[in-house]
C-alpha positions in Angstrom: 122.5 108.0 115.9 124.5 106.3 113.1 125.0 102.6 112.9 126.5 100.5 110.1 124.0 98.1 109.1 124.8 95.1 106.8 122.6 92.7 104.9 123.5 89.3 103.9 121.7 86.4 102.4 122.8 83.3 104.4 122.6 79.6 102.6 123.4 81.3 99.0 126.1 82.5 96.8 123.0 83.4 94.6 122.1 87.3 94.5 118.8 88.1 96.2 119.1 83.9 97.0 118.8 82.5 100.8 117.5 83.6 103.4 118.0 87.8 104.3 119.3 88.8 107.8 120.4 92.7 109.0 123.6 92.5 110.9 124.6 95.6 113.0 128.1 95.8 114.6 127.8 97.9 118.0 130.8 98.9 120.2 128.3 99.2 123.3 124.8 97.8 123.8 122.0 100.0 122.8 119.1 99.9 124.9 116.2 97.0 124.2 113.9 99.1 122.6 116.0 100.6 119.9 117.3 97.3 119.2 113.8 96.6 118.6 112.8 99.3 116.7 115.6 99.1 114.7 114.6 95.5 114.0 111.1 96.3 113.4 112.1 99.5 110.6 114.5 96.6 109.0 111.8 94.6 108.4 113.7 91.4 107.9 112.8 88.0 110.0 115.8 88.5 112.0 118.0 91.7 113.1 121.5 90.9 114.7 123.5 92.6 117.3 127.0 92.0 118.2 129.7 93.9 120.3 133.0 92.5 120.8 134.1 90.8 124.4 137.5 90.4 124.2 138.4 87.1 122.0 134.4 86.5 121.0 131.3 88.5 120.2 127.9 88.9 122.2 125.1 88.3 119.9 121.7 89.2 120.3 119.0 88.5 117.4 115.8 90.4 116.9 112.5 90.1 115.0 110.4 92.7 113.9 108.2 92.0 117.1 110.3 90.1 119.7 114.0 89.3 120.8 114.6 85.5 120.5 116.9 83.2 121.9 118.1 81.7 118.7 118.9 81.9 114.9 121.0 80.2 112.4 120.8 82.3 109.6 121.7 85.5 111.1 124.7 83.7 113.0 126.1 82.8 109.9 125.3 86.6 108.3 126.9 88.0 111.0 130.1 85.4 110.1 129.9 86.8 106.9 129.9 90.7 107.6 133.4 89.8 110.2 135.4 88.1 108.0 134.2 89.5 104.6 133.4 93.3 105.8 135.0 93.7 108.8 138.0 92.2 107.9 138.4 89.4 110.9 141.5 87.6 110.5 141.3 84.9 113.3 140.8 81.4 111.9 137.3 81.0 113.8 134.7 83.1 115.8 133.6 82.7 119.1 129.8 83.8 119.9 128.2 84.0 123.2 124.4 84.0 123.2 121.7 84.0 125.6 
């Protein structure tokens, strides 16, 4: 399996600054346990996942341990890596979570 996996420091324009989160585009869900595992090899606090849904993105956010329902930082990393890698154009992004 090969994934593109991005790391961005959210809350910094400072190099190695902020807080560190992995961000992996997916076009289809892996299952739960690679997620994790993926997560866990990483190594950062948070992992996330997204796949596109039409006009928005599904985002999922792992730790090296556990799934959890929430986090900042790697919602605005994964902001970054669309508009600054992925080239998103739209004006805003729309996540759904949980």
């Amino acid at each position: 399996m090969k994934l593109p996996i991005y790391q961005a420091d959210a809350f910094t324009s400072e190099l190695f600054g902020g807080n560190p989160a992995a961000v992996i585009p997916l076009e289809e869900w892996l299952p739960d346990g690679v997620m994790q595992n993926i997560a866990a090899e990483n190594n950062l606090s948070e992992t996330a996942f997204f796949v596109e849904e039409g006009d928005s993105f599904r985002l999922r956010w792992f730790t090296p341990a556990v799934e959890v329902d929430l986090c900042g930082h790697a919602t605005l990393a994964t902001s970054h890596v669309l508009f600054e890698e992925l080239g998103y154009e739209q004006p805003t992004i729309n996540f759904n979570t949980l």
